[in-house]
N, C-alpha and C positions, 0 to 999 in steps of 0.2 A: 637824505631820502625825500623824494617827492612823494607827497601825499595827495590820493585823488579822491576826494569824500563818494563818490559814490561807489567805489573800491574797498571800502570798510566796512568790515561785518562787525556784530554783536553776538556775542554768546555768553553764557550762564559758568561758572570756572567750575572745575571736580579737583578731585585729591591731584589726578594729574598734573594739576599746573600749579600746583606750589610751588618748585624752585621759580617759575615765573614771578608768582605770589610775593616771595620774599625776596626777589632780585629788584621788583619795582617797588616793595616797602622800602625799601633799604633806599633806589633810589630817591626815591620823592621825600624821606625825612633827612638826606644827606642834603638834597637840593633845600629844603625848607630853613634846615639849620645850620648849613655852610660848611657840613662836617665832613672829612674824610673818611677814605675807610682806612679801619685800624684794627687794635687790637677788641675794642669795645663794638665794633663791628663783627667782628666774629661769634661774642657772645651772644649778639644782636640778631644774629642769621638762626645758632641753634634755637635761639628758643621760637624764635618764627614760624621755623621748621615744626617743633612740636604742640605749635598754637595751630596750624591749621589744619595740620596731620588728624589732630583730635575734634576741633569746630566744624569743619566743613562737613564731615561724617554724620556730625551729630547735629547738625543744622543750626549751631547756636552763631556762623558764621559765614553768612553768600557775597559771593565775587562774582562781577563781570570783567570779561575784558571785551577790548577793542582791537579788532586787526588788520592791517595791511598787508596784503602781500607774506602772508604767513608768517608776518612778524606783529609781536603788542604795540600796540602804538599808547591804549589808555586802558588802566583800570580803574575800578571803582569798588568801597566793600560795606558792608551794612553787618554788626553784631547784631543779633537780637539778645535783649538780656531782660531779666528780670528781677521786679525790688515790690515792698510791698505796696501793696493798691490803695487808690486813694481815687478822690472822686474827680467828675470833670475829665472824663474820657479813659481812665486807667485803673479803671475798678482790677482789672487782670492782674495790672504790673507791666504787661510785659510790652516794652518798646524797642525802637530803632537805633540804633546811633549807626550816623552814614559817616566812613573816614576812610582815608587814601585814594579821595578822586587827583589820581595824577594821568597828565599827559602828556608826551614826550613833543618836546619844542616843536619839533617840524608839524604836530598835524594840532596846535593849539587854536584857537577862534575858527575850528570847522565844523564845533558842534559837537564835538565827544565827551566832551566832560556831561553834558546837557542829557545825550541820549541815554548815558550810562548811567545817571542820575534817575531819570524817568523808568528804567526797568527796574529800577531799587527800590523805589515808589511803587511801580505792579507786584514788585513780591513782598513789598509790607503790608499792600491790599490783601491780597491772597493769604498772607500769616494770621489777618483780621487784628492788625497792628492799626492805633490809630494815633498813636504818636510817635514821631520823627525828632532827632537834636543833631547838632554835629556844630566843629568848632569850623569857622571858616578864615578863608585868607583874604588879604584886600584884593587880590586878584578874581577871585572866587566868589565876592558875596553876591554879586549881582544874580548870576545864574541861579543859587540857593533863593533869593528873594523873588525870581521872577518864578520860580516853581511852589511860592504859596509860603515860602519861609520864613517869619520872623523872628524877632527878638524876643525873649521871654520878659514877661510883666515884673517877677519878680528876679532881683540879683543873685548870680549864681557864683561861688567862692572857690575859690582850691589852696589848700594848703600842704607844701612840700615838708614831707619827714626827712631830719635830717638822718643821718646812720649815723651807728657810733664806730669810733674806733679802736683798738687796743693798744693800751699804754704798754712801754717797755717790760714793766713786771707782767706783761699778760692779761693786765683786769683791763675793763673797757673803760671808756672815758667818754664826755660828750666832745661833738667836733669844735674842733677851736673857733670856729664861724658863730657868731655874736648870738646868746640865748633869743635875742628877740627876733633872729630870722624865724627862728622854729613855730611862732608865734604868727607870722607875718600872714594876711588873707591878700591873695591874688585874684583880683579878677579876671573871669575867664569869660567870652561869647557865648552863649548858646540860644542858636536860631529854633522855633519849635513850626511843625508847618499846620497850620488850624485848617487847612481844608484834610485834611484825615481825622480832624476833630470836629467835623461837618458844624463848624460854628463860622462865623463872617471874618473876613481876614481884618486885623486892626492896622491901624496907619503904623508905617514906621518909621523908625526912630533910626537919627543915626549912630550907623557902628561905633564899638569905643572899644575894639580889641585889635590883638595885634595879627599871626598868623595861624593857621591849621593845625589841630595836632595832628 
C-alpha cells in the first residue's frame, strides 16, 4: 500500500470500531512480542471485545485512528483511570495512561504515531487531566520525549503473580517455577509529561527499559 500523508485523515473512534479496535490490539501486541495467533489469542479478542464495548461508552476509554483510503493505517488509545490523590498536580487522582500507538509498516516516519499522540494530549486537556504515563518502545521513545515526556524521578516496580495450579487429587498447589520468581521486582519505564503539570521540563536521563506494553 502506498501511503500519501496528505491523504490521511484523523478521527476520534466510537463503539463502532471495535472490531478495528481489537483487530490492531491484537496486531501490535503480536508484532511487539513475536507471538502468533492461537488459542490464547482468542481468549485475548473476547475480552477485548468486552473491554471496550463497556469503556468507550463510559468514557473511561478514547481511541483515535488514522486513515488512508478507508483503510486504519494507525491507532492510538488513552484509559483515564483513577487512584487516590496525592499532591504535585493529582489532588483528583485521575490520570492518563497513552498505550497501543501502533502503526502499520507502510505509513511509519510519516508522522501518525505524532499526530495521534497530540489529539490524546487535547482530550487529556479537555478531561482537565494533568498527568500523562505510558510504557514506551526503543522505537517510540523519541516522539514521546519530543512531546514533553520524561522519565519519572522516582523508580516504578512491577511484580508478576504467579497462578496456582491443581494437583492430581484436585487441591491446588503453588507453580513448580522457583518461590523467588513470585518475589522478583521488574522494572518497568514510565515517561510522565510535566508540561500538563505546567512545571519546567527536567533534563533526561537515558532510557533503561525494554518495549511497550
Amino acid at each position: 500500500m502506498k501511503i500519501e500523508n496528505n491523504k490521511i485523515t484523523y478521527r476520534r473512534a466510537t463503539v463502532n470500531d471495535i472490531q478495528t479496535l481489537i483487530d490492531y490490539r491484537v496486531r501490535f501486541l503480536n508484532e511487539l512480542y513475536g507471538h502468533s495467533e492461537n488459542d490464547e489469542t482468542k481468549i485475548l479478542r473476547k475480552s477485548l471485545c468486552q473491554y471496550f464495548s463497556e469503556a468507550i461508552p463510559s468514557g473511561s476509554f478514547i481511541a483515535w485512528l488514522a486513515e488512508h483510503g478507508g483503510e486504519t493505517v494507525g491507532t492510538g488509545g488513552m484509559v483515564v483511570w483513577q487512584m487516590p490523590g496525592r499532591y504535585g498536580g493529582l489532588e483528583t487522582g485521575r490520570l492518563g495512561y497513552i498505550l497501543n500507538m501502533y502503526t502499520i509498516p507502510e505509513a511509519r516516519r510519516s508522522g501518525v504515531c505524532t499526530r495521534l499522540l497530540k489529539e490524546l494530549i487535547k482530550e487529556a486537556k479537555s478531561l482537565g487531566l494533568r498527568y500523562l504515563h505510558l510504557h514506551a518502545s526503543e522505537d517510540g521513545v523519541n516522539i514521546y520525549r519530543k512531546a514533553g515526556f520524561v522519565e519519572p524521578k522516582r523508580i516504578e516496580l512491577a511484580l508478576k503473580l504467579e497462578k496456582r495450579r491443581p494437583c492430581i487429587d484436585g487441591k491446588t498447589r503453588k507453580s513448580t517455577r522457583t518461590r523467588a520468581s513470585k518475589h522478583m521486582l521488574v522494572t518497568s519505564c514510565r515517561l510522565r509529561r510535566e508540561q500538563i503539570y505546567n512545571q519546567p521540563r527536567s533534563a533526561l536521563k537515558k532510557l533503561g527499559c525494554d518495549q511497550a506494553r
